[in-house]
MIVEXTOR-721360 format. One record per residue (C-alpha): x, y, z; residue in three letters. Coordinates in steps of 0.001 Angstrom, whole numbers, plus 500000, padded with zeros to 6 digits. Layout:
N
XYZAla;...
END
This chain:
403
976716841111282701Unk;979620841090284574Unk;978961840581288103Unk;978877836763289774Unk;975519835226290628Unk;974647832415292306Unk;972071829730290864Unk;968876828789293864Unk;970918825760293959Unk;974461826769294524Unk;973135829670296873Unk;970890827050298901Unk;974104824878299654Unk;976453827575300253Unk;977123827708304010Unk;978937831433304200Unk;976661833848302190Unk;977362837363301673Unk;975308840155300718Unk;974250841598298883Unk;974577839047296096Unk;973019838020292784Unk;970695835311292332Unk;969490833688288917Unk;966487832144288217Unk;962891832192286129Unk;960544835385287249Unk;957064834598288322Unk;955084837438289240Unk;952790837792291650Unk;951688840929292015Unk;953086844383291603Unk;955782844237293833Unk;956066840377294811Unk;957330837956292559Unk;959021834176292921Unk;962391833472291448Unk;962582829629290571Unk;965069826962289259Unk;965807823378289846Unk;962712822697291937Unk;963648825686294736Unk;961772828956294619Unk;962271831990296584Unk;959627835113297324Unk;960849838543296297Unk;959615841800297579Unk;960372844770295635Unk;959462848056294625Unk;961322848114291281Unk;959500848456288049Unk;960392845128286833Unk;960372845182282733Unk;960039841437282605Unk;957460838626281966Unk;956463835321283226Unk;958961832492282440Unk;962089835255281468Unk;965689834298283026Unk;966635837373285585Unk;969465837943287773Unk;968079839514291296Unk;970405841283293499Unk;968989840722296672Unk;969763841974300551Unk;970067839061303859Unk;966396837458303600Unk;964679834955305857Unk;962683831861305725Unk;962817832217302248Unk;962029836270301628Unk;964039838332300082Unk;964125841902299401Unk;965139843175295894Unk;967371846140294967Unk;968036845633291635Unk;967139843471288593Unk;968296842720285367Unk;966461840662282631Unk;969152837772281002Unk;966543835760278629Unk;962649836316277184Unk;960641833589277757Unk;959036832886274288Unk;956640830666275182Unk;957117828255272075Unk;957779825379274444Unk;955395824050277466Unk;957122822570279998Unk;956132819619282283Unk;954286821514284671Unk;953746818164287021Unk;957937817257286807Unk;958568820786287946Unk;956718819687291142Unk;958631816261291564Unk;961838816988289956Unk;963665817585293751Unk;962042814233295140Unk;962856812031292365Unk;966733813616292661Unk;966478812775296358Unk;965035809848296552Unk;967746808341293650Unk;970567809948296302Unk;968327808083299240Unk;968465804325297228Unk;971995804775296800Unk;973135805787300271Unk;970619802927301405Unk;972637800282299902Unk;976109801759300501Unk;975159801968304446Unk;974493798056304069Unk;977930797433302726Unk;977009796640298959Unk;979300798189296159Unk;977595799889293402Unk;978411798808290158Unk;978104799566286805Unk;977215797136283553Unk;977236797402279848Unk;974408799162278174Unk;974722797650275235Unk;975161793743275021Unk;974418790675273345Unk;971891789140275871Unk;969068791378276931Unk;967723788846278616Unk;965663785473277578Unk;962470785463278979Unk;959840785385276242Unk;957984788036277321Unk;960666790380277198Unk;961396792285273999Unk;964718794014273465Unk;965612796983271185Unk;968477796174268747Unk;971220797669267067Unk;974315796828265309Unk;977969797293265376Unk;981080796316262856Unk;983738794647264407Unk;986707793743262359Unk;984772795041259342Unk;981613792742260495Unk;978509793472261572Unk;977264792316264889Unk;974349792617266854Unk;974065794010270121Unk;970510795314272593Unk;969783797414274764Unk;970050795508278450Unk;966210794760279440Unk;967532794130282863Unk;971657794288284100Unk;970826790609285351Unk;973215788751282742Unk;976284791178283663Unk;976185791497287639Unk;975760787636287407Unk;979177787234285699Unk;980183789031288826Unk;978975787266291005Unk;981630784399289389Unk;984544786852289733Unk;984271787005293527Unk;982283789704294218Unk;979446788939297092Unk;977137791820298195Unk;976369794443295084Unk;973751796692293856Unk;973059798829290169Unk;971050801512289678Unk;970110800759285585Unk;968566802256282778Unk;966506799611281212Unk;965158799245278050Unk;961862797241276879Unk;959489797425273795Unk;956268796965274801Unk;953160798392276138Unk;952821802312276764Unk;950486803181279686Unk;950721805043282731Unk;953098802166284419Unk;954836801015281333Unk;957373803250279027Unk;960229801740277088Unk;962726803039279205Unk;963114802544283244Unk;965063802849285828Unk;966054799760287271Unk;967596798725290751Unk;968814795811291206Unk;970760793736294013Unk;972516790726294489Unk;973545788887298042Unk;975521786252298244Unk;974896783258301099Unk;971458784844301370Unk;968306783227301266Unk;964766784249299944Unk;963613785293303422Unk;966553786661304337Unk;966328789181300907Unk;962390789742301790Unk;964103791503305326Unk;966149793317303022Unk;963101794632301018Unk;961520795695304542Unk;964353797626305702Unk;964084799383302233Unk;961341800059302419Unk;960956801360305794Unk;963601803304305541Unk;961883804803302028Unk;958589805193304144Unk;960407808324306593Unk;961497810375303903Unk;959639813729302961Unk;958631812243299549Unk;956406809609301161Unk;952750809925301587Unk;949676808625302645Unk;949098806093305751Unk;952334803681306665Unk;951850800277304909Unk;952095796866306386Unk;954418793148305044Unk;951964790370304102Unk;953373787012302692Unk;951458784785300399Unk;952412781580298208Unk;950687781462294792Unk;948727778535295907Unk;947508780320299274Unk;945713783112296966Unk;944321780898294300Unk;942847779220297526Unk;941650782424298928Unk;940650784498295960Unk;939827781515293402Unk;939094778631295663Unk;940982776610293454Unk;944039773831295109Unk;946936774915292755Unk;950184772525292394Unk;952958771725290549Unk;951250769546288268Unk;948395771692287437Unk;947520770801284106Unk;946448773234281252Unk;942860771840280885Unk;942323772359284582Unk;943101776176284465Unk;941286776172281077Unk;938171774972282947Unk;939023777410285947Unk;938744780319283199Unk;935291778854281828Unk;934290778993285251Unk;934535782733286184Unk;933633783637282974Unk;937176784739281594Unk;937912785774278070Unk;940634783173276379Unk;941713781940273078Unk;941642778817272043Unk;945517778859271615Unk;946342780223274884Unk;949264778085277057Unk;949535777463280354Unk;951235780445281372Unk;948281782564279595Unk;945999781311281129Unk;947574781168284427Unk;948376785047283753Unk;944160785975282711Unk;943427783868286185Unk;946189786032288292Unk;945464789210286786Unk;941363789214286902Unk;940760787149290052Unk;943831787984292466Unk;945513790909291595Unk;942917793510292092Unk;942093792177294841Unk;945678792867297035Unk;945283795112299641Unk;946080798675298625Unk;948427799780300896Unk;950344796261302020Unk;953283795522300799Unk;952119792036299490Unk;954962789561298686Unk;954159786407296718Unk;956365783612296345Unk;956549779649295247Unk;955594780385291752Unk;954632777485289405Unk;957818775619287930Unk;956912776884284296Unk;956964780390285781Unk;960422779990287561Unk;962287782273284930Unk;966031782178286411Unk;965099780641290113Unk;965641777432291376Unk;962919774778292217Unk;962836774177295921Unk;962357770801297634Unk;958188770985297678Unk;959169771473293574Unk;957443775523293606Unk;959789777888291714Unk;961956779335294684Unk;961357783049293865Unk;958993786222294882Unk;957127788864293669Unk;956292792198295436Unk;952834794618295056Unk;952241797624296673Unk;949198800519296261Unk;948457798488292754Unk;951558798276290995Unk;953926794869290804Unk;957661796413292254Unk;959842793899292675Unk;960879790384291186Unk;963134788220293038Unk;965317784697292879Unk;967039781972294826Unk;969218781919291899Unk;970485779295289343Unk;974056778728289890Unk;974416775267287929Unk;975875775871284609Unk;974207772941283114Unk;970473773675285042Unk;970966777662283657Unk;971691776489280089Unk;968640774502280145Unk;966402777112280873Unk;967838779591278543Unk;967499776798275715Unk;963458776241276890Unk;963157780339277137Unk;964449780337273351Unk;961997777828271846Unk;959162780776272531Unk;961065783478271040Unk;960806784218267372Unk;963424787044267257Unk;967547786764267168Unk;968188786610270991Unk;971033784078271896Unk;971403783175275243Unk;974411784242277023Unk;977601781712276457Unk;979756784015278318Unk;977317783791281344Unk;977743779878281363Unk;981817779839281190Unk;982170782250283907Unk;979333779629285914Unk;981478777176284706Unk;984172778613287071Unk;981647778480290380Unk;979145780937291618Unk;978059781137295329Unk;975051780713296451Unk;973162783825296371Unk;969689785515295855Unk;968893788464294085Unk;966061790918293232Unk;964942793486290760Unk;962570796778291234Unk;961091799230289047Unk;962254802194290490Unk;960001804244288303Unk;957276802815289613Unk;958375802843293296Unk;958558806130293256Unk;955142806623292403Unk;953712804081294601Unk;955479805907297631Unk;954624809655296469Unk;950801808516295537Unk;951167809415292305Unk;949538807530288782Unk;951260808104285909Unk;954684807784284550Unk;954649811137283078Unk;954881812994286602Unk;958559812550286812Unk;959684812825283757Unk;961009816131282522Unk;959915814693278559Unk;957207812415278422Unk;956241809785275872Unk;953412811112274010Unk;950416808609273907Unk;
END
């Protein structure tokens, strides 16, 4: 073929169209002489009266005259691919595909328009991360003829902290993250993660950072249902509530242990603290958050501080965020001792059993000051979904994990 067509896409954003021109896309029929023409999540109506010797899902090139609010008239057609129907596409990303483009292009223009640089990280590296609950992918490289072993990042957090050391203040990274772990309609090994840091920023000023976010997320196109409302708990304010149970910093194993017996909760015999605090959280409080509030809970126990500071009532100075059912956001008044963040790596490593090393390079470049800064982590994946009401993972993604 050897006249110039325009893609749905480039045609869409071209401001000076002429016709008659050639558009290429997939052929839909419709009927005898109305068909769409689709590609990249845009579709246009054709009108025609041209026998059209192709079939549903074949790659055509339409020359088409002026058309409006999305009509177009056809004068001639010619077939570029056969659809052979040995491949079935995501029918439900075909849908989304636009809005999860757009609202990736939204985040990123959010954060820019508050003055934080985006930044890129590593995607391979020799801390994933410590927590114990967090299981990397690994791989290995020779270097100098050795072999050495490297993961896939389960979160950017050891990298944009060594930035935060080299004088940068106010930054953000859009991430793909890597975990191996449970498959469900929330959880897939891969993710997109966003993540932010701001230094001389408290917790509460972050949580007005997470509202701005959000509102702003709440008038684009993508978002549906009824607005949603900020509510802001403590840990010990909902075991209260929901559990009517006086949590504190000394809660003791047997007392949760006896708080399980009590509302008839499943355990083993072997369970720790953090289990069992976990089987209480998950059964008795979180099904019970308010569907569409953005619920933030902070002052976690001190065992469940992860990389957050203990603040002067001795809670772990950090917050978590839920929204229409799914757990977004996970955020810290950071560590920025070197000697207070090697001790919780070193605690973090006594419940792993596989060959993560904490991060030495992270403690030198603390070793050389950081500021004091806070700094929070979201599931983008799943923010999407909670702010386009939709359930499952597989919706926006163009290849889905088979279950």
């Amino acid at each position: 073929m050897t006249d110039s067509f325009f893609s749905l896409t480039r045609f869409f954003h071209q401001e000076d169209k002429s016709f008659p021109c050639w558009l290429g896309g997939r052929f839909y029929p419709l009927s005898t002489s109305r068909f769409e023409l689709r590609s990249q999540g845009l579709s246009l109506l054709c009108h025609t009266q041209l026998d059209i010797k192709a079939h549903s899902g074949d790659w055509v090139a339409v020359k088409i005259n002026p058309f409006k609010k999305g009509e177009a008239v056809v004068v001639d057609c010619k077939i570029l691919s056969v659809c052979k129907k040995t491949f079935k596409k995501n029918e439900s990303y075909v849908s989304v595909a636009k809005d999860w483009s757009d609202f990736l292009d939204l985040v990123r223009s959010f954060f820019k328009s508050k003055g934080l640089a985006c930044v890129e990280t590593p995607s391979l590296v020799k801390c994933p991360g410590t927590e114990p609950h967090l299981i990397p992918f690994e791989t290995e490289i020779k270097l100098d003829g050795k072999k050495e072993k490297l993961f896939l990042p389960t979160s950017p957090e050891m990298h944009l902290k060594k930035l935060l050391c080299q004088d940068w203040t106010d930054f953000f990274e859009i991430k793909k993250c890597f975990r191996n772990g449970e498959l469900s309609s929330i959880h897939e090994p891969e993710f997109f993660m966003l993540e932010w840091y701001r230094s001389f920023f408290s917790l509460e000023d972050l949580i007005q950072d997470v509202f701005d976010f959000f509102t702003f997320l709440s008038q684009q196109s993508f978002f549906k249902g009824n607005p949603f409302t900020f509510k802001e708990y403590s840990v010990k304010d909902l075991f209260l509530k929901f559990l009517d149970f006086s949590l504190t910093p000394e809660t003791t194993r047997e007392e949760l242990l006896s708080l399980a017996q009590k509302k008839d909760l499943i355990f083993l015999k072997n369970d720790t603290w953090e289990d069992l605090f976990h089987l209480l959280f998950l059964n008795c409080i979180e099904k019970e958050l308010e569907f569409n509030q953005a619920t933030v809970i902070r002052d976690y126990p001190p065992s469940l501080r992860a990389y957050a500071r203990l603040n002067s009532r001795g809670w772990a100075d950090r917050f978590e965020l839920y929204l229409r059912g799914f757990e977004l956001a996970n955020a810290f008044y950071e560590v920025i001792d070197k000697e207070e963040q090697k001790k919780i790596f070193q605690q973090h490593l006594k419940n792993r059993k596989d060959a993560v090393s904490y991060d030495e390079d992270l403690l030198e470049c603390m070793s050389q000051g950081m500021p004091p800064c806070s700094g929070i982590a979201v599931g983008l994946d799943r923010l999407f979904l909670s702010l386009s009401q939709r359930t499952h993972l597989s919706e926006i993604r163009p290849f889905p994990y088979k279950k």
